[in-house]
N, CA, C and O atoms as a MOPAC input file, in Angstrom:
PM7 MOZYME 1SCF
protein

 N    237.83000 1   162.92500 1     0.45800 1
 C    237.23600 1   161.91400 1    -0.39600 1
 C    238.04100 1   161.82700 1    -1.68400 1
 O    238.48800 1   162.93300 1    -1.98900 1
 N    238.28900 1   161.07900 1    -2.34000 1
 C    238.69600 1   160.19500 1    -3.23700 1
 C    237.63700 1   160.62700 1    -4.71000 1
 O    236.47300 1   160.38500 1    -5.02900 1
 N    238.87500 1   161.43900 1    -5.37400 1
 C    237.82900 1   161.66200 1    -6.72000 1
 C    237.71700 1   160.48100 1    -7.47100 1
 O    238.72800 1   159.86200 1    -7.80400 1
 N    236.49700 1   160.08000 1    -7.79300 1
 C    236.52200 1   158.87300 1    -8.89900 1
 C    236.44400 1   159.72400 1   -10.45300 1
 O    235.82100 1   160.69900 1   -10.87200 1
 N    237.31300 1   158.88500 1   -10.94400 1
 C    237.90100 1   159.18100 1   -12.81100 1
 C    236.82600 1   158.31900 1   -13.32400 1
 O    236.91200 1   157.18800 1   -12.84500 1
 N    235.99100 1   158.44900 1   -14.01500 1
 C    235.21400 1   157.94400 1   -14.95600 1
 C    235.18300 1   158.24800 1   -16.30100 1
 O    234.26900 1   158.06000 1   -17.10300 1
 N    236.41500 1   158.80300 1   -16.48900 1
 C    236.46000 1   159.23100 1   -18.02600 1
 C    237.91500 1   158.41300 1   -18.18800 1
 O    238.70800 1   158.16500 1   -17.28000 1
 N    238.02100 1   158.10800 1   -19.43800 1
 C    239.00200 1   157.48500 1   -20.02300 1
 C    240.10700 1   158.36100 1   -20.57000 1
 O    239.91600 1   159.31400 1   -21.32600 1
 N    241.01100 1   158.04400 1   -20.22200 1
 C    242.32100 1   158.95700 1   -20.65200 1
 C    242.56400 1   159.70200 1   -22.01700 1
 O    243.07700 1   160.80800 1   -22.18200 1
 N    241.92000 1   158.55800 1   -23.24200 1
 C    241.75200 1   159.15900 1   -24.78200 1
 C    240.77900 1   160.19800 1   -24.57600 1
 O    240.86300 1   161.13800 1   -25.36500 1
 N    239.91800 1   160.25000 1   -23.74300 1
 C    238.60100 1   160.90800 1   -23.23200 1
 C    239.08900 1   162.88200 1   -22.67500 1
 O    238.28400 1   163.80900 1   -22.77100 1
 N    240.30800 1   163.00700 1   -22.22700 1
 C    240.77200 1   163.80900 1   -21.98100 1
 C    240.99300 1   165.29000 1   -23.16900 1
 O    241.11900 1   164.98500 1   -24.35500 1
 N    241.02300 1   166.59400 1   -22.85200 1
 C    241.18000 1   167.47900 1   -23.62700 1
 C    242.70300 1   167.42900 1   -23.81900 1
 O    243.58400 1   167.42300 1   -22.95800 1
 N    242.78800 1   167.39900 1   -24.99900 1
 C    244.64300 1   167.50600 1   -25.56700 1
 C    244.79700 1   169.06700 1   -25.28000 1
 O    243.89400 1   169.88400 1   -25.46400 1
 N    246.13000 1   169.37700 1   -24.78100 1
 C    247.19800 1   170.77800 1   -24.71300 1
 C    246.87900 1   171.22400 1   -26.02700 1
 O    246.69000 1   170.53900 1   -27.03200 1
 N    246.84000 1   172.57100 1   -25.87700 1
 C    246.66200 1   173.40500 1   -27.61600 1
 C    248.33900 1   173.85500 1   -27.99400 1
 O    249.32300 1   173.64300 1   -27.28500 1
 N    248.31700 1   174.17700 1   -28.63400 1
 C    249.46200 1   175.15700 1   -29.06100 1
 C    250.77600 1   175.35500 1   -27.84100 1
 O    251.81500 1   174.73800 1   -27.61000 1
 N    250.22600 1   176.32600 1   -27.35400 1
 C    250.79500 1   177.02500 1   -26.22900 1
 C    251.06200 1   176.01500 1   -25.13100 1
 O    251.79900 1   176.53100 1   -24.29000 1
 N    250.84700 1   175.18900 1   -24.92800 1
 C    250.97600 1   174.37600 1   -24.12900 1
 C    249.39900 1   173.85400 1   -22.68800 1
 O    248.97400 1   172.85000 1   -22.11500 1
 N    249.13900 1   175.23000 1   -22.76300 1
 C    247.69400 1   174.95700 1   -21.86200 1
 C    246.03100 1   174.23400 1   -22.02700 1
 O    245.21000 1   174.18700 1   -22.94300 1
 N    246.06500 1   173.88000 1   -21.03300 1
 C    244.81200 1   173.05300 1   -21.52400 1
 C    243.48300 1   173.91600 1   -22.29400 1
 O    243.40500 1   175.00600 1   -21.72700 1
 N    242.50200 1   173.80700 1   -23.30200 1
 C    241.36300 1   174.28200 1   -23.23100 1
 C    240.71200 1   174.79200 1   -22.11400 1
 O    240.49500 1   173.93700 1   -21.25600 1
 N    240.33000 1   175.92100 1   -21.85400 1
 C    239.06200 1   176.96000 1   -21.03900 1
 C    238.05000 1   175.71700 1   -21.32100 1
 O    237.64700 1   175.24500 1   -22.38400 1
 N    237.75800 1   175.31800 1   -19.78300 1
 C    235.90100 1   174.61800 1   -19.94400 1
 C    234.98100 1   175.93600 1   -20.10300 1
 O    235.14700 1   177.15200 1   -20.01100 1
 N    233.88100 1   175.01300 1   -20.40200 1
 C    232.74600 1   176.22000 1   -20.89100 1
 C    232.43600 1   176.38000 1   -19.69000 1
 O    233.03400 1   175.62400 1   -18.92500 1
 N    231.52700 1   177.27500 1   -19.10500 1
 C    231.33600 1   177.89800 1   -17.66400 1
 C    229.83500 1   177.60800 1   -17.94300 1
 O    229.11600 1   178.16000 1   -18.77600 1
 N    229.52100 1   176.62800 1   -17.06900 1
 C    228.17400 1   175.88700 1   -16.43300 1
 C    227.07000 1   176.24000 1   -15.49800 1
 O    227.23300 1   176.06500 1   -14.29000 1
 N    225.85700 1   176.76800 1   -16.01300 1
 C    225.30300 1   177.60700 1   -14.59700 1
 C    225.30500 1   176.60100 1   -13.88700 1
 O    225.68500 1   175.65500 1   -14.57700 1
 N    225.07400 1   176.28300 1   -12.83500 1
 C    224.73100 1   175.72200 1   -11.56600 1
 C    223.55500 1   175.93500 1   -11.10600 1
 O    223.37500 1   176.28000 1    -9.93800 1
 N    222.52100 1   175.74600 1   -12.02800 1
 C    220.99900 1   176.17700 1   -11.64700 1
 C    220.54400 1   175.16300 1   -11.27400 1
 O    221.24000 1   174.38300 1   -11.92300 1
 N    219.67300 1   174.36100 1   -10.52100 1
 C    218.56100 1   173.41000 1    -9.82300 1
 C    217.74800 1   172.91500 1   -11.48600 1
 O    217.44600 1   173.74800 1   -12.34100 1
 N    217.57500 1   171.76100 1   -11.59700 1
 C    216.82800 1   171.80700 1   -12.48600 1
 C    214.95800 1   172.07500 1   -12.25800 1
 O    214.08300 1   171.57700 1   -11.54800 1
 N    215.03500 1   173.16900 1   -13.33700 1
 C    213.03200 1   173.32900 1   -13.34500 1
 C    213.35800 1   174.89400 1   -12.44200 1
 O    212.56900 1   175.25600 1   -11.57000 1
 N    214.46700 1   175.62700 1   -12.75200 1
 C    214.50300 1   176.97300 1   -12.04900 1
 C    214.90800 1   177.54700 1   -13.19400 1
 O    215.77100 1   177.07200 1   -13.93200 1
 N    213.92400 1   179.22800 1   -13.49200 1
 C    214.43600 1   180.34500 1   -14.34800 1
 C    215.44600 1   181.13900 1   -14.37400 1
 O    215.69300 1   181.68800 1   -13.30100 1
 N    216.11900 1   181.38300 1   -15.25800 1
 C    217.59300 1   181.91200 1   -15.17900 1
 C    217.20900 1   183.05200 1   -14.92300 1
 O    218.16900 1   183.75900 1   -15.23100 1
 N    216.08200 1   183.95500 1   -14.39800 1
 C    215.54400 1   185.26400 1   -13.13700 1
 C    215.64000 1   184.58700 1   -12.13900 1
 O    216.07200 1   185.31600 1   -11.24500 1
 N    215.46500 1   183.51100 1   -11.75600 1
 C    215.34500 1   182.87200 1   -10.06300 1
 C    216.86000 1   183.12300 1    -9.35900 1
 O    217.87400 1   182.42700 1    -9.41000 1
 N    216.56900 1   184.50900 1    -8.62800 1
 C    217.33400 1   185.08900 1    -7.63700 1
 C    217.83000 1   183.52600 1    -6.83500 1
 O    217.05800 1   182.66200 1    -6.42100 1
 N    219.17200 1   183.51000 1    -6.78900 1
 C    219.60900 1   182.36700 1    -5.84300 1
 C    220.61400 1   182.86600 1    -5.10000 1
 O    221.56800 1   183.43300 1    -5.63200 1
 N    220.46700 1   182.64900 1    -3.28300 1
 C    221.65500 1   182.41100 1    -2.15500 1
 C    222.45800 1   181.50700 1    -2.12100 1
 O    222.18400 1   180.31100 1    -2.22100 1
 N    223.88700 1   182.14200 1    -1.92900 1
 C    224.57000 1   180.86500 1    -1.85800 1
 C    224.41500 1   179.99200 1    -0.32400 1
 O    223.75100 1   180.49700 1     0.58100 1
 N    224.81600 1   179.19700 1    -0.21900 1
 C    224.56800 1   178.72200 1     1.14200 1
 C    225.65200 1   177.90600 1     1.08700 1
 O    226.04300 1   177.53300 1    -0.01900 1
 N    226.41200 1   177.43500 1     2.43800 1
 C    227.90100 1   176.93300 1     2.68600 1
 C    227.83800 1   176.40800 1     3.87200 1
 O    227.59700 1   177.17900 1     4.80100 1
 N    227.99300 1   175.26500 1     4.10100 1
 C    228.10400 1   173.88200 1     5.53800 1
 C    228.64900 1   173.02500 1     5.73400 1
 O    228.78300 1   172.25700 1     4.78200 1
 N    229.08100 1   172.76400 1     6.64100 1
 C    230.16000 1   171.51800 1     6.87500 1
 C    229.16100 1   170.63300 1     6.95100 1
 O    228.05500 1   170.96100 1     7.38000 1
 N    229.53700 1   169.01400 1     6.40700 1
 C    228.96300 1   168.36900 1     7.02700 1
 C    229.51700 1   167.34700 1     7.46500 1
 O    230.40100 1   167.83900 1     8.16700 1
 N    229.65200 1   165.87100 1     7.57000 1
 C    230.50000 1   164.71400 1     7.97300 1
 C    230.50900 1   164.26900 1     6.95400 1
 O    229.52700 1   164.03200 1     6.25000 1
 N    232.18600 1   163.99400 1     6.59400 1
 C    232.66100 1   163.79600 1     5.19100 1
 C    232.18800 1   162.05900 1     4.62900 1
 O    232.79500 1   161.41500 1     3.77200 1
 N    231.26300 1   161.71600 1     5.20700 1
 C    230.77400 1   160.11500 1     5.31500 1
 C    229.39900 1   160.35700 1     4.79000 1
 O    228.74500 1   159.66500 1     4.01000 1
 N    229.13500 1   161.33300 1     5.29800 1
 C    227.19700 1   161.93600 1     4.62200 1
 C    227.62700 1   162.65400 1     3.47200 1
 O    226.82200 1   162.62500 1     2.54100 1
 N    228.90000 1   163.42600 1     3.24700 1
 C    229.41100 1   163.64200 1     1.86600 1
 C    229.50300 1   162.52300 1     0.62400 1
 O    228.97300 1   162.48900 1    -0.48700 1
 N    230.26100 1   161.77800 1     1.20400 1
 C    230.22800 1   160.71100 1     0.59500 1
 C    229.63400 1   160.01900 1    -0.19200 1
 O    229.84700 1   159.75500 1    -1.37500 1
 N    228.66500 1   159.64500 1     0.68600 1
 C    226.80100 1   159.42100 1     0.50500 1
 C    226.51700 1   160.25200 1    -0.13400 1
 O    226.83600 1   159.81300 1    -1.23900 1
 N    226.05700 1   161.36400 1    -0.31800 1
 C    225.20600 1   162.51400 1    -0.78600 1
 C    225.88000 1   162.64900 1    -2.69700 1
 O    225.13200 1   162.86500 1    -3.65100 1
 N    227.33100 1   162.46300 1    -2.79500 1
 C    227.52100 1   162.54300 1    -4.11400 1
 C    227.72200 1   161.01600 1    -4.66500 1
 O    227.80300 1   160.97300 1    -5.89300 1
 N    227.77400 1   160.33600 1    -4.30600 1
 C    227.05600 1   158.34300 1    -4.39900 1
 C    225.90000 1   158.65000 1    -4.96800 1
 O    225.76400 1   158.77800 1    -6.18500 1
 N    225.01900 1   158.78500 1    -4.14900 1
 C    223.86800 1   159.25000 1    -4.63200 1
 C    223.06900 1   159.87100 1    -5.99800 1
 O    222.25900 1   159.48000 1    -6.83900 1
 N    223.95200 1   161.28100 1    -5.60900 1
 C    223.75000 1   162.29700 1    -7.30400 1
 C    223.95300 1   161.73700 1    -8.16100 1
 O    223.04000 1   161.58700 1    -8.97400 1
 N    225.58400 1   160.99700 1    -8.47000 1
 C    225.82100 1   159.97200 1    -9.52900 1
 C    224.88000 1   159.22400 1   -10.03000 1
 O    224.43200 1   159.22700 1   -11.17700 1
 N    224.44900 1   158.25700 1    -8.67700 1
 C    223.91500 1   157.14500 1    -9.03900 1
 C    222.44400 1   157.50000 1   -10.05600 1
 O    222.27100 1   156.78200 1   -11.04100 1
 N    221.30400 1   158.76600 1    -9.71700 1
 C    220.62900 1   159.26600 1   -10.02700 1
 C    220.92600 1   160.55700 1   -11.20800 1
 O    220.05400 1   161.42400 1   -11.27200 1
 N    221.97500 1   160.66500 1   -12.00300 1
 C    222.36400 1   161.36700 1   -12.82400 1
 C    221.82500 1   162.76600 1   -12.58000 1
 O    221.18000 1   163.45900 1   -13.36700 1
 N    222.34600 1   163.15300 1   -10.90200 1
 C    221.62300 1   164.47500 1   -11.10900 1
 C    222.54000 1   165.44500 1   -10.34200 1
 O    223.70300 1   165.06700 1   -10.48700 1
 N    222.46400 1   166.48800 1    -9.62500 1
 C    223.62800 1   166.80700 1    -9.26100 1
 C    223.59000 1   166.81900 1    -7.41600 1
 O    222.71800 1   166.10200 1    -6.92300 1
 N    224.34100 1   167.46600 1    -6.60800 1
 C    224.26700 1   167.26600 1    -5.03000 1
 C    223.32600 1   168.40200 1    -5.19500 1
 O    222.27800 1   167.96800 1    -4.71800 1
 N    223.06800 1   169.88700 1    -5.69800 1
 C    222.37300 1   170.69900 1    -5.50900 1
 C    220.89600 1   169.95500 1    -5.25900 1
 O    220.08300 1   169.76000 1    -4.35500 1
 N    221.08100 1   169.70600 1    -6.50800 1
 C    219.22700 1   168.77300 1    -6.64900 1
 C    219.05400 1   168.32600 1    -5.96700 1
 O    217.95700 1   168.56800 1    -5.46300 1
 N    219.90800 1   167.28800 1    -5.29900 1
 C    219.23800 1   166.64000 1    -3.72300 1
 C    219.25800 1   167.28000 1    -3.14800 1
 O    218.12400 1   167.26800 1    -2.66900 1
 N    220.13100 1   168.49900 1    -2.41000 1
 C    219.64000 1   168.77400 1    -1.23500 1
 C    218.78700 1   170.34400 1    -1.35400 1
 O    218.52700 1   170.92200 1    -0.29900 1
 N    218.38700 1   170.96200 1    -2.66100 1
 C    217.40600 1   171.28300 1    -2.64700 1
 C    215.61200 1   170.79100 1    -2.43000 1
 O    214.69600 1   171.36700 1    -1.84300 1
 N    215.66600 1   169.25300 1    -3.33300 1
 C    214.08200 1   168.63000 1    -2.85500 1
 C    214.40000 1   168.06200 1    -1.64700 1
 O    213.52300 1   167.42300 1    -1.06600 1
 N    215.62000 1   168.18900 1    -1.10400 1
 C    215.47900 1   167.53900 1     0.68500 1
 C    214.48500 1   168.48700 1     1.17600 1
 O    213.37500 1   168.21400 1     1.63500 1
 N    215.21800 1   170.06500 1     0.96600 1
 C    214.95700 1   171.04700 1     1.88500 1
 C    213.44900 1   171.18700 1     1.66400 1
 O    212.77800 1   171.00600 1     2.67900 1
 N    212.67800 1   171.51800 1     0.36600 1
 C    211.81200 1   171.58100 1     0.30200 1
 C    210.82100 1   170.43000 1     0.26700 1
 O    209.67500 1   170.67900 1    -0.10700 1
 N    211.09800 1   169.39200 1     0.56400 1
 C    210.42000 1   168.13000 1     1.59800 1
 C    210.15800 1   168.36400 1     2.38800 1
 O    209.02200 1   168.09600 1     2.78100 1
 N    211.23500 1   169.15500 1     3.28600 1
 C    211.36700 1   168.57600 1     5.15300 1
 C    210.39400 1   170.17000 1     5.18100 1
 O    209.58700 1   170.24300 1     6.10700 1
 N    210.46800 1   171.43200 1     4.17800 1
 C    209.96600 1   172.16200 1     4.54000 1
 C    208.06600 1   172.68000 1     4.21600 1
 O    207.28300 1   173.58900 1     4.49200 1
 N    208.13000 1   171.10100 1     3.30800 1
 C    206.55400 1   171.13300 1     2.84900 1
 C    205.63400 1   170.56100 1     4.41100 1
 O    204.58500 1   170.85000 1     4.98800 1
 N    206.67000 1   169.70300 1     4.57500 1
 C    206.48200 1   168.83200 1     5.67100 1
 C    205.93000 1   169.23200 1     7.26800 1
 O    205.11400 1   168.60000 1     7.93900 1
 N    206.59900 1   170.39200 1     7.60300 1
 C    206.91600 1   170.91800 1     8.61500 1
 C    206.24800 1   171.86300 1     9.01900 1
 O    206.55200 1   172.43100 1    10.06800 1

């Protein structure tokens, strides 16, 4: 898939000194509405790079991330079930 650039080039971190870019700040990756105690598994799946596609379309479009969806998927299909 095809990264889309949505930031503008002036938008970019300038080289310091030394030549290397700025260290990003390091981002938990927590679900939103979960305690930074909430023990988390990682979990790892292929899926069809077309439902990929879809799935971060999506997050965008809803300003949220792929975790978030397919965490309230899971716990949908598993309230459900």
């Amino acid at each position: 898939m095809k990264q889309l650039d949505f930031v503008e080039q002036a938008d970019q971190p300038a080289a310091t000194a030394n030549g290397k870019k700025p260290a990003k700040a390091k981002r938990k990756n927590r679900p939103a509405g979960t305690r930074d105690d909430t023990p988390l598994q990682r979990l790892n799946m292929e899926i069809p790079k077309a439902l990929h596609k879809r799935l971060k379309l999506k997050a965008i479009y809803e300003d949220r991330t792929v975790t978030d969806l397919v965490l309230q998927a899971i716990n949908e299909y598993l309230h459900t079930h």
